[in-house]
C-alpha positions as CSV (number, residue, x, y, z in Angstrom):
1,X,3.3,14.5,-7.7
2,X,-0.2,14.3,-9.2
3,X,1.2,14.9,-12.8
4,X,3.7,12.4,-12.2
5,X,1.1,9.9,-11.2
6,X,-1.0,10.6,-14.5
7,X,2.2,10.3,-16.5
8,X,3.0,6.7,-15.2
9,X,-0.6,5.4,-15.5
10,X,-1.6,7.3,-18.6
11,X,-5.4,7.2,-19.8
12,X,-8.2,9.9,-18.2
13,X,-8.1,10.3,-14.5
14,X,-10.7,12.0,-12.5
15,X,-11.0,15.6,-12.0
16,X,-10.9,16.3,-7.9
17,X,-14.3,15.3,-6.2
18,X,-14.9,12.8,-9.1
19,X,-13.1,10.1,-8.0
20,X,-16.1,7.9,-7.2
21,X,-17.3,7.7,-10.4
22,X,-14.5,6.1,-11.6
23,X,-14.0,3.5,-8.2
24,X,-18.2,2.8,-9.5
25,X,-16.8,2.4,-12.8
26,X,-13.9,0.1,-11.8
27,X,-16.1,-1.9,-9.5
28,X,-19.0,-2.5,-12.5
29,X,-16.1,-3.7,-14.9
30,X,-14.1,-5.9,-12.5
31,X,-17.9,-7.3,-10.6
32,X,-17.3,-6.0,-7.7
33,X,-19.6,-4.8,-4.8
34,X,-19.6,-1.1,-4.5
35,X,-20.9,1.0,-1.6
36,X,-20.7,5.0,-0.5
37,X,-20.1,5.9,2.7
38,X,-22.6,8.4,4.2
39,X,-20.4,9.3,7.3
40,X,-17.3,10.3,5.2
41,X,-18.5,12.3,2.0
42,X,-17.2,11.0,-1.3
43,X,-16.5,8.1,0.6
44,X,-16.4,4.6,-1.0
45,X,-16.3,1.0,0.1
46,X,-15.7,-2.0,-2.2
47,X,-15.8,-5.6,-1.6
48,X,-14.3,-8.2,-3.8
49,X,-15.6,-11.8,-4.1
50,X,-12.4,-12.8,-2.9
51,X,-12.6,-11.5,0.5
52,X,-10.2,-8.0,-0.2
53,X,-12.0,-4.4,0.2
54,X,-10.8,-1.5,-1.1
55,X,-11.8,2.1,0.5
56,X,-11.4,5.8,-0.5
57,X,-11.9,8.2,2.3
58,X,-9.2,10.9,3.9
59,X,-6.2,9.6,4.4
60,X,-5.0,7.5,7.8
61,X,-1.4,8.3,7.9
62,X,0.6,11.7,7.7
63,X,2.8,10.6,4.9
64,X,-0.2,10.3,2.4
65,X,-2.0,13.9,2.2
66,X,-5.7,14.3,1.1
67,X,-7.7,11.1,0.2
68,X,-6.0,7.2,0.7
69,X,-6.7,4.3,-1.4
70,X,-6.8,1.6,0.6
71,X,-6.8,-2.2,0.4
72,X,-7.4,-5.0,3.0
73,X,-7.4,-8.1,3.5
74,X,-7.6,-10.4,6.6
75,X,-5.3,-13.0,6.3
76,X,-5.3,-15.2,8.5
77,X,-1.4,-15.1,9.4
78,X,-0.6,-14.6,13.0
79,X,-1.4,-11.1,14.5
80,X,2.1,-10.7,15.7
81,X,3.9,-10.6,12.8
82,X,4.6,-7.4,11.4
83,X,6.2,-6.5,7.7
84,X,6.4,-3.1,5.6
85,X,7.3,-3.2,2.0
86,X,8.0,0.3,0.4
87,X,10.1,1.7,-2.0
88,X,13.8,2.7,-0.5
89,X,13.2,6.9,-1.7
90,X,9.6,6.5,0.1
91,X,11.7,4.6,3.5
92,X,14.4,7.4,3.3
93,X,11.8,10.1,3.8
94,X,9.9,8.2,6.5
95,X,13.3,7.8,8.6
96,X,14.2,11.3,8.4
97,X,10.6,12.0,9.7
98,X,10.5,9.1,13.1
99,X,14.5,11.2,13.5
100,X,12.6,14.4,13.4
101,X,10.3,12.9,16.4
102,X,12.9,11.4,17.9
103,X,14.8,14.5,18.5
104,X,11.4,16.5,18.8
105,X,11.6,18.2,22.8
106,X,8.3,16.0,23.2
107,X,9.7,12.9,22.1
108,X,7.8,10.5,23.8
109,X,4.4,11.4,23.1
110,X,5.8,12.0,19.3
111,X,6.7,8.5,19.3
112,X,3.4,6.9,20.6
113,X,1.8,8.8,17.7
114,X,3.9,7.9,14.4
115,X,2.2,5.3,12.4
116,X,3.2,1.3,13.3
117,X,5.2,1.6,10.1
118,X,7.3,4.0,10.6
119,X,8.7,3.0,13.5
120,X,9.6,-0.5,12.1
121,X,12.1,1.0,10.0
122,X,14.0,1.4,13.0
123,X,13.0,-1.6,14.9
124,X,12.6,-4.8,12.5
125,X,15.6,-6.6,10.5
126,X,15.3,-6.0,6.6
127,X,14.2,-9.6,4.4
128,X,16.6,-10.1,1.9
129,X,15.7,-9.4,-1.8
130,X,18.5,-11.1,-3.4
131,X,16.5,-13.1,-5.4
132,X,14.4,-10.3,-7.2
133,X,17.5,-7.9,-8.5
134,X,15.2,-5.3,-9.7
135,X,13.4,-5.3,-6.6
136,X,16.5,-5.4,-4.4
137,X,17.7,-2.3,-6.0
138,X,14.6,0.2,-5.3
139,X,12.7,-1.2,-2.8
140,X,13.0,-3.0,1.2
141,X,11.0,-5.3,2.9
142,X,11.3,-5.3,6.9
143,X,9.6,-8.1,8.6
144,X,10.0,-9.0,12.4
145,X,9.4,-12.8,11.2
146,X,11.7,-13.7,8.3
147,X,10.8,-16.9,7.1
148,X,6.8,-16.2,7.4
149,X,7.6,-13.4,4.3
150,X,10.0,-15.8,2.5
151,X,7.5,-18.0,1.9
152,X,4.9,-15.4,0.6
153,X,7.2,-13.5,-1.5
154,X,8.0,-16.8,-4.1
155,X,8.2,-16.5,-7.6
156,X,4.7,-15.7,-9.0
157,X,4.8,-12.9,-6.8
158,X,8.5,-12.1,-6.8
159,X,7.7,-11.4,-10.7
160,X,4.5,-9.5,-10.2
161,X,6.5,-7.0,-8.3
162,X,9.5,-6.9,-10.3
163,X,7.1,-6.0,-13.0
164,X,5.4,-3.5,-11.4
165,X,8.5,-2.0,-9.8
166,X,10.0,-1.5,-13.1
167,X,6.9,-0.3,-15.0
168,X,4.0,1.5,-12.9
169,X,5.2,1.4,-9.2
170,X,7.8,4.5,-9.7
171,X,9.7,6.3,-7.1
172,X,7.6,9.6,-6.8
173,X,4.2,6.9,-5.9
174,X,3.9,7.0,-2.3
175,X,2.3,3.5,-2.1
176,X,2.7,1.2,1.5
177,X,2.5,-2.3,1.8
178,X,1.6,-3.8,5.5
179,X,1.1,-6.5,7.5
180,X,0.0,-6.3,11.2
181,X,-2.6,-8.1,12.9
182,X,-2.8,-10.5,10.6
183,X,-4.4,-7.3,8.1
184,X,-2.7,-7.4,4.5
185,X,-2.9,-3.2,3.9
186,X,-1.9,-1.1,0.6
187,X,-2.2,2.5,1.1
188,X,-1.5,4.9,-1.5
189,X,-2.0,8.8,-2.3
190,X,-4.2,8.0,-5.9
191,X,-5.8,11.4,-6.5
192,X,-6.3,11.6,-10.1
193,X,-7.6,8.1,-9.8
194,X,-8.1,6.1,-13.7
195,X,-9.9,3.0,-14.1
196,X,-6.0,1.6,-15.3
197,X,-4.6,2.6,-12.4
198,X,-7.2,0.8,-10.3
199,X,-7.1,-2.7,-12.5
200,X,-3.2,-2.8,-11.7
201,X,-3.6,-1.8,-8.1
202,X,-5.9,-4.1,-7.1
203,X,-4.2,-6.9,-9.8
204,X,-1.0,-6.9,-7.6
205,X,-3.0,-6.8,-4.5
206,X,-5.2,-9.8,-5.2
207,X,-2.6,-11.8,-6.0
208,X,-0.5,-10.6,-2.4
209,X,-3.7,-11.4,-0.9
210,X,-4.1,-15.3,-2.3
211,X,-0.3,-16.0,-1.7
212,X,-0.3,-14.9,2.0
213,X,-3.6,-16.8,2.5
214,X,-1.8,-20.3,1.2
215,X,-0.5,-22.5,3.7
């Protein structure tokens, strides 16, 4: 999977144990605040002007081995409204893992531990893509409040995605899109980080960020 990331962002990526270097080096070019974090090593923490952070620590969720990427945003949407935007290959392996745990002989202490996200697959309605072919084809959105996610996905973003999803945001990318407790969260597995990789990363996720803050 690693090669397959360098070959759909192209440009130098950072040897293993390096990747800091290039988050500091991402973070000078695009002005934003960057901080380590002494209780995880090689941990980093970096706050935009616009209120999103970004970390790199060891990954949160079993689906994403190693070190996460993550971005974050607060906001401001109701806490109860939960949504999960992923690519359909990506959902496919997710429900054959909450079946696995369903099935498991210790089922319900399986199920109190999977991540929020995967057990939406099973539990929230899918938001129609119709309007964004070339996302409707590869990807689903789940959402336990419809219209709230209509309204965020319009056309600026509708065509951010579309481009992403047929240039950079590929199939073998295990990259997550939440909402939940009013937290806007991208996770992805990014070892092998490159400064590209980063500038269209946090790109899509600044502009999910200032969409789902409008009114």
């Amino acid at each position: 999977m690693l090669d397959a990331i360098k070959r759909l962002f192209g440009g130098a990526t950072a040897p293993a144990g390096q990747e800091s270097k290039v988050l500091a080096q991402w973070a000078k070019e695009a002005g934003l605040s960057f901080k380590t974090v002494s209780q995880a090593p090689g941990g980093v923490v970096i706050i935009s002007p616009q209120g999103w952070r970004a970390e790199w620590g060891p990954s949160q969720r079993p689906y994403i081995k190693g070190q996460e990427l993550r971005f974050r945003f607060e906001s401001g949407v109701p806490g109860d409204v939960q949504a999960l935007l992923l690519t359909r290959t990506l959902a496919h392996v997710l429900e054959a893992d909450v079946f696995d745990s369903f099935t498991d002989a210790m089922q319900t202490r399986v199920d109190n531990t999977l991540p929020d996200e995967m057990r939406w697959l099973a539990m929230h309605p899918k938001v129609s893509l119709q309007a964004f072919p070339a996302l409707a084809k590869r990807f689903l959105l789940i959402a336990n409040a419809e219209p709230v996610l209509l309204n965020w996905l319009d056309a600026e973003l509708g065509e951010a995605l579309e481009k992403a999803a047929t240039s950079w945001w590929t199939d073998p990318m295990p990259l997550v899109i939440t909402l939940n407790r009013g937290i806007l969260t991208l996770r992805s597995d990014c070892r092998g980080l490159s400064v590209e990789q980063l500038r269209k990363l946090s790109s899509l996720f600044d502009l999910m960020a200032r969409r789902l803050a409008q009114p």
